[in-house]
TIMAR-274153 format. One record per residue (C-alpha): x, y, z; residue in three letters. Coordinates in steps of 0.2 Angstrom, whole numbers, always signed. Layout:
residues N
<xx: X; yy: Y; zz: Z; res: ALA>
...
***
This chain:
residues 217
<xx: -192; yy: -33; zz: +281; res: UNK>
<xx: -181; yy: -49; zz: +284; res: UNK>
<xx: -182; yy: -55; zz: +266; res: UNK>
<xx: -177; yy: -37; zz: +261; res: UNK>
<xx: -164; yy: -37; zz: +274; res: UNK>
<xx: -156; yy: -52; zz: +263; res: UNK>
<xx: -161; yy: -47; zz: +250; res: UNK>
<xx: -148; yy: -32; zz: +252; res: UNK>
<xx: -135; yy: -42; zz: +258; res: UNK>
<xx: -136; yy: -55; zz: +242; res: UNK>
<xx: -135; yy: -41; zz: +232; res: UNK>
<xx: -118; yy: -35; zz: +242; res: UNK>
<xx: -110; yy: -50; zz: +242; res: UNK>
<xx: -113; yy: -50; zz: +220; res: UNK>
<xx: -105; yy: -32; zz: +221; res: UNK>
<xx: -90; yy: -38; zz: +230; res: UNK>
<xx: -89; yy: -54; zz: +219; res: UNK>
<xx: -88; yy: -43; zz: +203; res: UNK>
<xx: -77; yy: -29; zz: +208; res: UNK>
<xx: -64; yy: -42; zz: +215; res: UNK>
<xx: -67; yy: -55; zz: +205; res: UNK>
<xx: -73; yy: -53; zz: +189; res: UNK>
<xx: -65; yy: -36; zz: +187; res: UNK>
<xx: -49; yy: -40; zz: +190; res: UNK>
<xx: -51; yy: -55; zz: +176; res: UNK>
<xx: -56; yy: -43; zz: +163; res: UNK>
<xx: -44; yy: -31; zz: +167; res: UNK>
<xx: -31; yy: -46; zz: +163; res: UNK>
<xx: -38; yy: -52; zz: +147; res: UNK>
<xx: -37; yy: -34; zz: +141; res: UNK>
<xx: -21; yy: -28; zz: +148; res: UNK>
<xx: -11; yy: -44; zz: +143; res: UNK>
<xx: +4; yy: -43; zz: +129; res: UNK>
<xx: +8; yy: -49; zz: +116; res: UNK>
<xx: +25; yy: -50; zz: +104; res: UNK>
<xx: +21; yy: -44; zz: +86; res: UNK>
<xx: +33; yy: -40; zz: +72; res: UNK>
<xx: +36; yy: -22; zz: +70; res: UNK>
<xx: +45; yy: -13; zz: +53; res: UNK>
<xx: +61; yy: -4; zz: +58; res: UNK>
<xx: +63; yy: +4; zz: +40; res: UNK>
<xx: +55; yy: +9; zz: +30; res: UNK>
<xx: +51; yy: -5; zz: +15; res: UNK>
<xx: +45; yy: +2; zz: -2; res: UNK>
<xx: +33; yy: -12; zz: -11; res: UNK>
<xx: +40; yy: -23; zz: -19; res: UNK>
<xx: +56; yy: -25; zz: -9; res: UNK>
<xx: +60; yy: -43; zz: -1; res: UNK>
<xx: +59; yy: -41; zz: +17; res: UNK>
<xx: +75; yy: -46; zz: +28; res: UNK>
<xx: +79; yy: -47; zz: +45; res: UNK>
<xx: +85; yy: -28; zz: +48; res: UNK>
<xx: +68; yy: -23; zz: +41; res: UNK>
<xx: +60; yy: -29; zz: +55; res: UNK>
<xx: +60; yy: -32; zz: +75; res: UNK>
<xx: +49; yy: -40; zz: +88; res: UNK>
<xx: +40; yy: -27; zz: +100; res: UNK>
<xx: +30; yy: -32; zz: +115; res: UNK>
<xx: +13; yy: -22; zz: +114; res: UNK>
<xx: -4; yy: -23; zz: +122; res: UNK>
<xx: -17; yy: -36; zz: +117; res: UNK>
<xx: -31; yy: -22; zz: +119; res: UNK>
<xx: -34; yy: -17; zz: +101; res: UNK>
<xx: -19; yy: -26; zz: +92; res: UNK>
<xx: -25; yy: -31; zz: +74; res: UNK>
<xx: -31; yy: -47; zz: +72; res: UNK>
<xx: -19; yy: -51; zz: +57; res: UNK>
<xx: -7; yy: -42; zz: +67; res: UNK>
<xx: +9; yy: -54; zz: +60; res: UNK>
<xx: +20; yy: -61; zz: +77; res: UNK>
<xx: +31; yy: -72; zz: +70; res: UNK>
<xx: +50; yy: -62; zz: +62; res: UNK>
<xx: +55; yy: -79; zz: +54; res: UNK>
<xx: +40; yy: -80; zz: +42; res: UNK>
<xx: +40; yy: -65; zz: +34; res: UNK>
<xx: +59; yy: -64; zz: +30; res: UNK>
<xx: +59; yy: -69; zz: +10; res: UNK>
<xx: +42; yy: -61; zz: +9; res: UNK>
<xx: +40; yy: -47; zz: -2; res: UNK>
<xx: +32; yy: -29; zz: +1; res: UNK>
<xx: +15; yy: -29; zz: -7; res: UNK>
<xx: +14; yy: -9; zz: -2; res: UNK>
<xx: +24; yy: +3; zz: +5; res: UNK>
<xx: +27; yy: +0; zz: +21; res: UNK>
<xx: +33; yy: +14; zz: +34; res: UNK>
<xx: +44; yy: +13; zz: +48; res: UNK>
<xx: +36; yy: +11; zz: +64; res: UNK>
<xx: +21; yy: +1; zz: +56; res: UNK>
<xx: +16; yy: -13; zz: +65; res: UNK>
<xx: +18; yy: -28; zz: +50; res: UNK>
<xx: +0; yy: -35; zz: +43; res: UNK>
<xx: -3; yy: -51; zz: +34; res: UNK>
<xx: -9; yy: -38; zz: +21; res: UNK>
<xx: +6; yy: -31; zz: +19; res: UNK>
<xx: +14; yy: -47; zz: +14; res: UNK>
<xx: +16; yy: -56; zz: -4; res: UNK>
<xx: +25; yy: -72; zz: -11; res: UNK>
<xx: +30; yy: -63; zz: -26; res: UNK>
<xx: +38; yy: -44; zz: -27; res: UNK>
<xx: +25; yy: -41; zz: -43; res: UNK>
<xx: +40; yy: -26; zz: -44; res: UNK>
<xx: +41; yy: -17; zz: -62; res: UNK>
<xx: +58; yy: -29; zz: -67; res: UNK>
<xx: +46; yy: -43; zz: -63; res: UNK>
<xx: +31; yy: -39; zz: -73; res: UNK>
<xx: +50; yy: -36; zz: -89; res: UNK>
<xx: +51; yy: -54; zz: -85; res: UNK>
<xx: +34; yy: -59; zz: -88; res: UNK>
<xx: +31; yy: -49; zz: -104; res: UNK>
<xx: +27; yy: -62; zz: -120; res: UNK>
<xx: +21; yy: -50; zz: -134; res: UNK>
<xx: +3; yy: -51; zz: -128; res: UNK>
<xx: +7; yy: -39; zz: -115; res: UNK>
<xx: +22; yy: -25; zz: -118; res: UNK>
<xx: +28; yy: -9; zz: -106; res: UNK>
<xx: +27; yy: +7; zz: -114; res: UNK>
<xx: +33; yy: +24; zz: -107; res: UNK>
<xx: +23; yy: +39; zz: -113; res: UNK>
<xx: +31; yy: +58; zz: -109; res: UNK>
<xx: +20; yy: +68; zz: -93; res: UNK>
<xx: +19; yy: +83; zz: -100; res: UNK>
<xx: +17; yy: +93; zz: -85; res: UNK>
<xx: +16; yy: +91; zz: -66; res: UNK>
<xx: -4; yy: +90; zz: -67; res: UNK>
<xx: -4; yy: +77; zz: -82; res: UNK>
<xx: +4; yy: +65; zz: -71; res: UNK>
<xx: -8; yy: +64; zz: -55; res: UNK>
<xx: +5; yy: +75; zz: -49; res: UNK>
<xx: +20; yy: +63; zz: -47; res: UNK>
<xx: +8; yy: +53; zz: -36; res: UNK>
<xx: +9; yy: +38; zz: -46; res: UNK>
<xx: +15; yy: +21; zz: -44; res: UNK>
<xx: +16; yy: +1; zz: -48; res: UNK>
<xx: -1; yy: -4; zz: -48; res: UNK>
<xx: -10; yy: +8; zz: -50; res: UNK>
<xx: -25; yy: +7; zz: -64; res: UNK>
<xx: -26; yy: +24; zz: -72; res: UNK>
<xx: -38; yy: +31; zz: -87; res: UNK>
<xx: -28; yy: +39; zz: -104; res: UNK>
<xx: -39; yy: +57; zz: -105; res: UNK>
<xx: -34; yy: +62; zz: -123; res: UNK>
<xx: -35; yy: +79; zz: -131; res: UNK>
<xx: -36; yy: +79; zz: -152; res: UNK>
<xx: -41; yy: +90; zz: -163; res: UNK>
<xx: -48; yy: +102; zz: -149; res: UNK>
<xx: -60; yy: +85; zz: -142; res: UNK>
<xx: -57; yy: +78; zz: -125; res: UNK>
<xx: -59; yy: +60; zz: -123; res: UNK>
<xx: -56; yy: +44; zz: -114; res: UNK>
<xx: -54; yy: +29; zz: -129; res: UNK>
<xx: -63; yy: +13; zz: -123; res: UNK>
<xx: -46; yy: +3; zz: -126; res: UNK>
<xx: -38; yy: +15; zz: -113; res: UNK>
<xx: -50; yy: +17; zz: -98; res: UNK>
<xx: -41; yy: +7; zz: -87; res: UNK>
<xx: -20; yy: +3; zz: -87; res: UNK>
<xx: -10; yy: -3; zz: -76; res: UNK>
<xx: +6; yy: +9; zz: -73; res: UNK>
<xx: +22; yy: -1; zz: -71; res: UNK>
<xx: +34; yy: +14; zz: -65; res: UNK>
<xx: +35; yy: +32; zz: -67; res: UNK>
<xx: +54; yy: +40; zz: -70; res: UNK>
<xx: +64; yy: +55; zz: -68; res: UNK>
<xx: +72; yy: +65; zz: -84; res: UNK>
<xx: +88; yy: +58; zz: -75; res: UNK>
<xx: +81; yy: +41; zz: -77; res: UNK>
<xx: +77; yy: +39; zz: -59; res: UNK>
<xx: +65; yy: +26; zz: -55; res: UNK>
<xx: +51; yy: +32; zz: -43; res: UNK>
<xx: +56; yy: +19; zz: -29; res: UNK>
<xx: +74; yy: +24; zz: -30; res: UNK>
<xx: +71; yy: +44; zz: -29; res: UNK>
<xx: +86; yy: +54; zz: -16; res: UNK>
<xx: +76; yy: +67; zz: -7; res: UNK>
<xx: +84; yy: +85; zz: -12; res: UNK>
<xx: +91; yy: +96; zz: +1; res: UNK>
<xx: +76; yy: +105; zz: +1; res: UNK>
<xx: +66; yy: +92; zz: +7; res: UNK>
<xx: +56; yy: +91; zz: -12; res: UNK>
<xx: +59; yy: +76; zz: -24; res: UNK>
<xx: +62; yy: +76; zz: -44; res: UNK>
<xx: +48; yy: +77; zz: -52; res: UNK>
<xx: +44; yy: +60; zz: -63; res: UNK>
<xx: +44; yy: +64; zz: -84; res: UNK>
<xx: +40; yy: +47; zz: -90; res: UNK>
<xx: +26; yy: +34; zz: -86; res: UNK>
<xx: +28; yy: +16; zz: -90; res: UNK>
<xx: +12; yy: +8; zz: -94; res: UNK>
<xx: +6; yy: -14; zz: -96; res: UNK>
<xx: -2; yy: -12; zz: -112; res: UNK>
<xx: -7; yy: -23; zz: -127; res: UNK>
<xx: +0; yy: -22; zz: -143; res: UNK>
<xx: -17; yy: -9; zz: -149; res: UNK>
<xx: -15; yy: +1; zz: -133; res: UNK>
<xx: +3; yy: +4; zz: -138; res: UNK>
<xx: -1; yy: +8; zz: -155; res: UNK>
<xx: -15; yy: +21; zz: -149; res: UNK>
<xx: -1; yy: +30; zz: -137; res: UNK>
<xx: +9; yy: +31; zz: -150; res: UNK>
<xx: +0; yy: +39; zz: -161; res: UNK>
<xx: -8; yy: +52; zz: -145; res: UNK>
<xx: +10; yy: +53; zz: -140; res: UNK>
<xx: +15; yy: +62; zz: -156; res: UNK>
<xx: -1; yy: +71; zz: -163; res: UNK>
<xx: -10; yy: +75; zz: -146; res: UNK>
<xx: -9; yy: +78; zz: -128; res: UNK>
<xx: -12; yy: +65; zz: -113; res: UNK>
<xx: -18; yy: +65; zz: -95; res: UNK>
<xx: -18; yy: +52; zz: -83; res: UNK>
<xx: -31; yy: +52; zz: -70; res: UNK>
<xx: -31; yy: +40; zz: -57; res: UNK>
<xx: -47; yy: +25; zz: -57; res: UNK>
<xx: -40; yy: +14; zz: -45; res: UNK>
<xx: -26; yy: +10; zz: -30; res: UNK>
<xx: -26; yy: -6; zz: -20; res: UNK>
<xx: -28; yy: -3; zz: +0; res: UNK>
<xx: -18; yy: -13; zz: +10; res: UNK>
***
C-alpha cells in the first residue's frame, strides 16, 4: 500500500510537471510569429516584382510554409514565375531570375526556333481562353474529314494568346460586365517544320489545341 501510495504521488508530481511545464513550451514554439513577405497586388508572371508589390506581415509560425520567403529586399528585381494574387503569401516557388515573359522568348529567337500565331477558330478550339505563356499544348488537326494529332506537333509551348483588338492576354481590361475579350490568336515556339505544318492546317484545315501540360508553382 505504501509503494502505491508513492507511486500515486510520482505520478502527480509528472502531471503537474507536464501541464505547467512542458505545455506551456509547446504552446510557445507553436504559437510564436513570424514576419514573412506578403503580395499586395496582384502580379501577373512574368512581371519584375518591386517594392509596392509586396509588404511584410507578421503571421503565426504554426503551419507557415517552409519556403515561406521573409525577407522584402531579396525578392525586389525578381520576376513572377506565375501569377501571383493579392493576398498570397510569397513562395520561393513563385520567384525567378529571369521574366521568361513572351517579349523575352522575341529576344531569344535565332531561326532555329520562330513564334508563330495561328487563328482560334472558336471559343472551344482555344482551351476556352484559358491559355497562357508556358503552357505545352497538343495541335489536334482535322483534314479531309481525319482527326489527328502530327507527331511534330504533340507538344508546343504557347508564347501568348491575343484579342482581335490585339490585346495581349496579360494586358486584358475586365469589361463592365465583369467578362473579358475573348483571345482570337495563339502565339506558338515552334521550329521551322512546325511552322510550315501550321501553315499549311491554318489554310486547308481546322485546328484545336488541347492542353498537355501547365507548370505548378
Amino acid at each position: 500500500m505504501k509503494n502505491r501510495t508513492i507511486l500515486g504521488i510520482v505520478c502527480i508530481v509528472l502531471s503537474l510537471a507536464v501541464l505547467f511545464g512542458a505545455a506551456p513550451l509547446v504552446n510557445t514554439l507553436t504559437s510564436g510569429k513570424a514576419e514573412i513577405v506578403r503580395v499586395s497586388r496582384d502580379i501577373p508572371q512574368g512581371k519584375c516584382i518591386t517594392a509596392d508589390d509586396v509588404t511584410v506581415v507578421e503571421v503565426g509560425k504554426a503551419g507557415l510554409q517552409e519556403n515561406a520567403v521573409r525577407d522584402a529586399e531579396a525578392v525586389i528585381g525578381k520576376y513572377a514565375a506565375c501569377d501571383i494574387k493579392s493576398g498570397a503569401n510569397l513562395l520561393s516557388s513563385h520567384l525567378s531570375d529571369t521574366a521568361d515573359s513572351a517579349d523575352d522568348i522575341f529576344h531569344t529567337l535565332d531561326g532555329s526556333k520562330q513564334a508563330m500565331s495561328i487563328t482560334i477558330g472558336s471559343f472551344a478550339d482555344g482551351v476556352s481562353g484559358e491559355l497562357k505563356n508556358g503552357d505545352i499544348v497538343s495541335v489536334i488537326v482535322t483534314k479531309d474529314k481525319q482527326t489527328t494529332i502530327p507527331a511534330e506537333l504533340t507538344y508546343v509551348r504557347v508564347i501568348m494568346t491575343t484579342t482581335a483588338a490585339g490585346t495581349d492576354r496579360d494586358e486584358l481590361q475586365q469589361n463592365e460586365d465583369g467578362t473579358y475579350e475573348l483571345p482570337s490568336t495563339v502565339t506558338l515556339l515552334v521550329n521551322p517544320m512546325q511552322a510550315t505544318l501550321l501553315a499549311g492546317y491554318e489554310a486547308e484545315g481546322e485546328m484545336h489545341l488541347s492542353l498537355v501540360y501547365r507548370a505548378m508553382k
